[in-house]
C-alpha positions as CSV (number, residue, x, y, z in Angstrom):
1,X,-12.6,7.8,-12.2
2,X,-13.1,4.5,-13.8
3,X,-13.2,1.2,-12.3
4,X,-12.4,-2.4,-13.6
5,X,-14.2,-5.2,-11.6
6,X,-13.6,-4.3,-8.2
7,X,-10.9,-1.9,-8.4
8,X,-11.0,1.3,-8.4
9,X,-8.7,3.1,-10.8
10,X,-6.9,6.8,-10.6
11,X,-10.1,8.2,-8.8
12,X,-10.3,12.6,-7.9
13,X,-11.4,11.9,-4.5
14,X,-11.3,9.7,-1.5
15,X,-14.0,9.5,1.5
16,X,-14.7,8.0,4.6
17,X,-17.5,5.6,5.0
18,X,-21.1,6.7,6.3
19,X,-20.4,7.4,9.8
20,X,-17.0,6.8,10.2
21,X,-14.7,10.0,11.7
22,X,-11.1,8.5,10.1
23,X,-10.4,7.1,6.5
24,X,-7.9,4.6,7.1
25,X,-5.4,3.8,3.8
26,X,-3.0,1.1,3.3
27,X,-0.1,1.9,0.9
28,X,1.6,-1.2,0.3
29,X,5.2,-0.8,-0.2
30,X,6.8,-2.4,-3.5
31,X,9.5,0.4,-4.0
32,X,10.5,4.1,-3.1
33,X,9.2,6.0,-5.8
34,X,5.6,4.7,-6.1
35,X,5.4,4.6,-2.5
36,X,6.4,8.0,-2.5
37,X,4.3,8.9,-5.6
38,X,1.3,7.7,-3.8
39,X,1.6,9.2,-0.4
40,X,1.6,12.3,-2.6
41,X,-1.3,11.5,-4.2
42,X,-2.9,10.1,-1.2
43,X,-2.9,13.7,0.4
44,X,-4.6,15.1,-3.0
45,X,-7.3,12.6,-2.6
46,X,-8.2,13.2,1.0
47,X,-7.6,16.7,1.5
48,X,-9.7,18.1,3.9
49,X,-10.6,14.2,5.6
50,X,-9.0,12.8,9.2
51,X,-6.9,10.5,7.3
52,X,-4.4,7.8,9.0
53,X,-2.1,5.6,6.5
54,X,-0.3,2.4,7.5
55,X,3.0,2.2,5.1
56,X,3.1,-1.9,4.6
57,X,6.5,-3.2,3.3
58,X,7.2,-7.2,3.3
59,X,10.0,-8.5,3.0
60,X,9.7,-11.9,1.6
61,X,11.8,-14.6,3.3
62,X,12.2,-17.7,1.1
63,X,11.9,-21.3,2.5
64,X,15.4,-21.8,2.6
65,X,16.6,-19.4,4.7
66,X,16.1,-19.3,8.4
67,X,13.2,-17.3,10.6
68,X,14.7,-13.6,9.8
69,X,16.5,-11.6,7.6
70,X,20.3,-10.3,7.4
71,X,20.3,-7.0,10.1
72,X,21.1,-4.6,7.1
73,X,18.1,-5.7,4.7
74,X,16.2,-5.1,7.5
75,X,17.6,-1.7,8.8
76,X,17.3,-0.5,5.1
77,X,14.1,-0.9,4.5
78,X,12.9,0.3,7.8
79,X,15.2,3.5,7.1
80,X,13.3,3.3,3.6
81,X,9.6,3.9,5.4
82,X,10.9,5.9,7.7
83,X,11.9,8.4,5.6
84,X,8.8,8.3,3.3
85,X,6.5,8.7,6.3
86,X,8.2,11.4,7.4
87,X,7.5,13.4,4.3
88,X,3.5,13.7,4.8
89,X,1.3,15.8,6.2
90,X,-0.7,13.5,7.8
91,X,0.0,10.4,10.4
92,X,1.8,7.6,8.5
93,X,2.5,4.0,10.4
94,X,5.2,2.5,8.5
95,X,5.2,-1.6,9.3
96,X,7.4,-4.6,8.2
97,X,6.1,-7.6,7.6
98,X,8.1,-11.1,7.8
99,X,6.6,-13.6,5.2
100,X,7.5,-16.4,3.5
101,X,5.7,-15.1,0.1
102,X,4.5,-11.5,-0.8
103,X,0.7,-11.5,-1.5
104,X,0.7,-13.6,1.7
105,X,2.3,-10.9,4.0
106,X,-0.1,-8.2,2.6
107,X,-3.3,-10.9,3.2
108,X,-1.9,-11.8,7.0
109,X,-1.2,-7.7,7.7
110,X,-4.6,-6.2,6.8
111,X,-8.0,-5.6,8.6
112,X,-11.2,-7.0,7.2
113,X,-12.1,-4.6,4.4
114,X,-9.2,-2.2,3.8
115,X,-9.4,0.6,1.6
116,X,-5.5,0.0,-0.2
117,X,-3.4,2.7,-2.7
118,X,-1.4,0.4,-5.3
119,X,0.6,2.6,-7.5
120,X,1.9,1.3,-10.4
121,X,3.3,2.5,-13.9
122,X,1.8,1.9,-16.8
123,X,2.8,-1.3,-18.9
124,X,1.7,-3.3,-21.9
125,X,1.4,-6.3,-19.3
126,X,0.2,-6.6,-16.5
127,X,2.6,-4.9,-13.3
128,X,3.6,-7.1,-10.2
129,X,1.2,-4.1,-8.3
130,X,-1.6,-4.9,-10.6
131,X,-1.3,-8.5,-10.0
132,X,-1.4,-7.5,-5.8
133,X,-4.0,-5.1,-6.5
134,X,-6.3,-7.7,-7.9
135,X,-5.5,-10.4,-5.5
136,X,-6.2,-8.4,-2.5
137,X,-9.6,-6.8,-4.3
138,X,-10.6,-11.0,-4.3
139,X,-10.3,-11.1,-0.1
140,X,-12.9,-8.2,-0.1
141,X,-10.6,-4.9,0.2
142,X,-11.3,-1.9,-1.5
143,X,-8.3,-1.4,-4.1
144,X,-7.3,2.2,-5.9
145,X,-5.2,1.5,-8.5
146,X,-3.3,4.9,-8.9
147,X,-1.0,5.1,-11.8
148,X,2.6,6.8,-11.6
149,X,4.2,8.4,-14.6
């Protein structure tokens, strides 16, 4: 495991904190296959815990366009986080978010001190997760940073 600042990165295990009974993860949605990638990973981590994961999408709606989103964006993502949350082995909440920016939705969505799974693929530059990952590790959540090959 190695960390960078505040974020934690590709770690072997998670736990729960002293004295709780439930390790609560956020995965925040930025596309299929590293959501996917991570829920995997997600079980590896906590094997053994009382885990419960909220799946987070948001779907960014820009100033220009009205309160809402076109009914099929909407159903397809919902069908997207569906589907990945039916593939775990432990409880998974899978939640949409309306905002008007991204980093915004994830801010407004989570508790007080979340512990949140970013995956990402490795890059030269710095990744669109990376850039989340940091920005929510600044409002005081724990952040893994789990890399997908």
């Amino acid at each position: 495991m190695r960390t960078r600042g505040g974020l934690t990165i590709d770690p072997e295990t998670l736990a729960a904190a002293p004295g709780e009974t439930e390790l609560e993860l956020v995965v925040p949605y930025t596309e299929f296959e590293l959501a996917d990638a991570v829920l995997r990973r997600a079980a590896q981590l906590t094997a053994g815990l009382n885990v419960r994961v909220r799946l987070l999408a948001v779907h960014s709606v820009p100033y220009a366009s009205p309160d809402g989103c076109p009914a099929t964006q909407h159903a397809y993502l919902v069908q997207q986080l569906v589907d990945l949350a039916s593939r775990c082995q432990f409880p998974v909440e899978p939640e949409v978010i309306m905002a008007r920016g991204w980093v915004e939705g994830f801010e407004f969505a989570l508790r007080h001190a979340s512990t949140i799974l970013v995956g990402t693929r490795k890059h030269l530059w710095r990744t669109r997760e990376e850039s989340l990952a940091r920005d929510l590790e600044r409002d005081g959540h724990s952040v893994v940073l789990i890399h997908v090959e």
